[in-house]
C-alpha positions in Angstrom: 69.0 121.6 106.8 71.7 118.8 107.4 70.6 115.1 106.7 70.1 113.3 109.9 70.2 109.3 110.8 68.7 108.1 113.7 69.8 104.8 115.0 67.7 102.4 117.3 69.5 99.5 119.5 67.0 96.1 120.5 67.5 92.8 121.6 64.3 91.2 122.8 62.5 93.9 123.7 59.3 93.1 121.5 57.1 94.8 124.2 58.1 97.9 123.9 60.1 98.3 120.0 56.6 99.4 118.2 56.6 102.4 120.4 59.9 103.8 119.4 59.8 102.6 115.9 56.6 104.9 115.9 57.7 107.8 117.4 60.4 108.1 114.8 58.2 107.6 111.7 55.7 110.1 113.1 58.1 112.7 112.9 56.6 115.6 110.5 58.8 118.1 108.5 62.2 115.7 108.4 64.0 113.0 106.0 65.2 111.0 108.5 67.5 107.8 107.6 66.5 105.5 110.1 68.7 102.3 111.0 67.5 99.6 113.4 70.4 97.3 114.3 68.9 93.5 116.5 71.4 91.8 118.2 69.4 88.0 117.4 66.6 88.4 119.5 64.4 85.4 119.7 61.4 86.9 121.1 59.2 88.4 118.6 61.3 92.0 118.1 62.3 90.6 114.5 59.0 90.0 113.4 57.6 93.6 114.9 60.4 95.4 113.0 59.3 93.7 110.0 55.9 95.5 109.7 57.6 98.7 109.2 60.9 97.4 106.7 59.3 99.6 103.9 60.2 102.4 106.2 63.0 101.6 107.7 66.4 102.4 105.9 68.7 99.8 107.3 68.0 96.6 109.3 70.7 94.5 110.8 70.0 91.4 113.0 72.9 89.3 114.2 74.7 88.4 117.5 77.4 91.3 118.5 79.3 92.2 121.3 77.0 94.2 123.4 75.5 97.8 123.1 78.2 99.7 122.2 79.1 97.3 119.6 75.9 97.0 118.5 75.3 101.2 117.9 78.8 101.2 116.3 77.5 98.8 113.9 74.8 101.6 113.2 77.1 104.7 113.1 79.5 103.0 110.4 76.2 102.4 107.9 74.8 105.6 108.7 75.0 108.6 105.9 73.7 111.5 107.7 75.9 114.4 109.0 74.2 114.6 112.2 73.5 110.9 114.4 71.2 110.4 117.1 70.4 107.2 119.2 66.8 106.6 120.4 67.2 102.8 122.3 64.2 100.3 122.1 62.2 101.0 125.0 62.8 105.1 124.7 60.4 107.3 122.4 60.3 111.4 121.0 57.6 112.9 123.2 56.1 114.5 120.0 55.8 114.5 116.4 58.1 117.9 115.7 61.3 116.8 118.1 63.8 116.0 115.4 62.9 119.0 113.7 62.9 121.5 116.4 66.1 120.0 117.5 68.0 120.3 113.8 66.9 123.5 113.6 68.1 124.7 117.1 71.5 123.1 115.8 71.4 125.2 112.9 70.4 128.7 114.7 73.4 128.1 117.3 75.7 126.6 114.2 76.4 123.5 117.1 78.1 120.4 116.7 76.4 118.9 119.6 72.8 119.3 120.8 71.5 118.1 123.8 67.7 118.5 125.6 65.9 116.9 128.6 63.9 114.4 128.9 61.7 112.4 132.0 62.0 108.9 132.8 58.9 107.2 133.4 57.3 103.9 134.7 57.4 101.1 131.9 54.1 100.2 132.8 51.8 103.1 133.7 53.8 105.9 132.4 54.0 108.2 135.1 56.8 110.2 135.2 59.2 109.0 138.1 62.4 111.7 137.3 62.3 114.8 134.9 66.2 114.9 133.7 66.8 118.4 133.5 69.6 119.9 132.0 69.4 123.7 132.0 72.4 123.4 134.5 74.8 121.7 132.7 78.4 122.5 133.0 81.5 120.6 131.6 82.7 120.6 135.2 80.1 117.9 136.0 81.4 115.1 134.3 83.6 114.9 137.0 80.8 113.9 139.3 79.6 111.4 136.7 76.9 113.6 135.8 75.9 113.9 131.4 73.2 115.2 129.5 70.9 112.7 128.8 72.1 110.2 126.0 68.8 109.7 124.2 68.3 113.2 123.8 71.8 113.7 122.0 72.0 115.1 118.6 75.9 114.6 117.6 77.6 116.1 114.3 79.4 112.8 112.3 82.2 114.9 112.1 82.8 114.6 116.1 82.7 110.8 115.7 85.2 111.1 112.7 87.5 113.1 115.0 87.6 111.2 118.5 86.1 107.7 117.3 83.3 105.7 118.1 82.2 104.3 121.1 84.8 102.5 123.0 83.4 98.5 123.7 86.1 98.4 126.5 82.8 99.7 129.0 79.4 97.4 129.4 77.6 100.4 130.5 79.6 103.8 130.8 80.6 103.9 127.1 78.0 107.0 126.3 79.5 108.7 129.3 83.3 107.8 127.6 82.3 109.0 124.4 81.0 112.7 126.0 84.2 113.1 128.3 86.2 112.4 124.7 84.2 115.0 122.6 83.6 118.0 125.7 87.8 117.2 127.1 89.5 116.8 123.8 88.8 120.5 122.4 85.8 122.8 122.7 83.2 121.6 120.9 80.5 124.0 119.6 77.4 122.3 121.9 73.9 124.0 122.8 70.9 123.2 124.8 67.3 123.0 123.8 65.2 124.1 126.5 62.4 121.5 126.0 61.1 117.6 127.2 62.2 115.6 123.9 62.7 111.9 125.0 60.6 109.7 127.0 62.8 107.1 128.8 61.5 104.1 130.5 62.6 102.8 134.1 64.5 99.5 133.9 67.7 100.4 131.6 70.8 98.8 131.7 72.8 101.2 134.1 69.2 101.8 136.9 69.0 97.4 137.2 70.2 97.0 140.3 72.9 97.8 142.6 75.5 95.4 140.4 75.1 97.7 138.0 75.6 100.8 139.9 78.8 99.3 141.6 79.4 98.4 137.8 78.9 102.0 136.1 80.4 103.8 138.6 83.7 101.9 138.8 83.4 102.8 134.6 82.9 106.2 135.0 86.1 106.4 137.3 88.2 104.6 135.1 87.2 106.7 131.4 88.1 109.5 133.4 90.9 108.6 134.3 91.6 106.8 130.7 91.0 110.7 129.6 93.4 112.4 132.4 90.2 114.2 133.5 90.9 114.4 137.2 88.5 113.2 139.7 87.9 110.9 143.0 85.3 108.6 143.6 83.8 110.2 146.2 82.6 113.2 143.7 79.8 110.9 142.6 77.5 111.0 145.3 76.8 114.4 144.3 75.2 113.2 141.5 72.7 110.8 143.4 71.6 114.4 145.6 70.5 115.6 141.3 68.7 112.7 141.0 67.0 113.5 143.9 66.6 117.2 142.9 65.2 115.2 139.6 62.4 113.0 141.4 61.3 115.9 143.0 61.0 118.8 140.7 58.4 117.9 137.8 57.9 119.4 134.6 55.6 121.9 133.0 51.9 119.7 132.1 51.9 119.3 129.1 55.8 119.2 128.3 56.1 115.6 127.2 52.5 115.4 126.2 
């Protein structure tokens, strides 16, 4: 089995960083090189993340330049052949996720993995959307519609071949990166049908209508930036999935 890194993201978030630090340690059956990279936070995330240094491979805490910046610091330091992001306030839903998900890459020979995951309230944890991703087509990037980013498991050779995330976008540079790797050649991808990721309410591109007037004019221009044609009126089909998404739930027991 290929040798995977997983790369965490924080900057004071020391409410919720235990949580995701734990749900990557717990993981049973897998060597996992695990790289957390702080961007100077000043609220008590550096002294959590200490606890666990004896287990953590790489640690990094200093200002950057946002996000993207910030997990490109991590990708450059990271020695596994296959990367994966799990971001501060996100966790694996169980103990056997990176596992089942190398070896899913391995039975379909994949260069790109991706599952679904439910986004849930910070505070109680009930599940407010159930990402699904059984449907997934290339076309939909058109609508500004990608496979959950948390639940990505990516191949270091892709990032070799089409670069590293571009820190031209403040919120849209996972959705860049995707339309780069799926529009530049045919990538060898697959889809794991289970719940891997729990993602909390609150993140960076749901905060507000600024930033969904802010995303959206990003997803129009990478696609553009990657002569993927589109118009801007495509995206409010993917608002009517999200709906579909607060509606439907999963299976009990699927994120358990």
């Amino acid at each position: 089995m290929k040798n995977i890194s997983i790369i965490t993201v924080v900057y004071n978030n020391a409410d919720f960083i235990r949580r995701s630090i734990e749900s990557v340690l717990s993981q049973r059956h897998v060597n996992i090189e695990y790289l957390i990279i702080d961007g100077g936070s000043t609220d008590g995330t550096i002294s959590v993340i200490e606890e666990y240094l004896d287990q953590i491979s790489v640690f990094i805490t200093e200002k950057d330049e946002g996000i993207y910046d910030a997990l490109n610091k991590g990708i450059r330091r990271a020695t596994g052949d296959v990367i994966a992001i799990l971001h501060s306030d996100d966790e694996f839903c169980n103990e056997h996720v990176v596992l089942n998900m190398m070896k899913h890459m391995e039975k379909e020979k994949s260069e790109f993995c991706f599952s679904d995951a439910v986004i849930v309230d910070s505070s109680s944890g009930r599940i407010m959307r159930y990402y699904m991703t059984h449907y997934f087509k290339k076309w939909m990037f058109i609508i500004g519609w990608m496979p959950p980013h948390p639940t990505c498991f990516i191949e270091r050779s892709l990032f070799d071949e089409f670069g590293l995330y571009s820190t031209n976008y403040k919120i849209a540079g996972d959705f860049d990166l995707l339309v780069r790797f799926f529009y530049s050649r045919k990538i060898r991808w697959s889809y794991l049908n289970q719940v891997t990721v729990k993602m909390s309410t609150g993140g960076v591109s749901n905060s507000g209508w600024r930033s969904k007037k802010l995303v959206y004019s990003e997803i129009n221009r990478s696609l553009k930036s990657n002569n993927v044609w589109s118009l801007p009126v495509f995206q409010l089909a993917r608002y009517a999935i999200r709906l579909m998404e607060v509606i439907i739930k999963p299976k009990k027991g699927s994120c358990d």
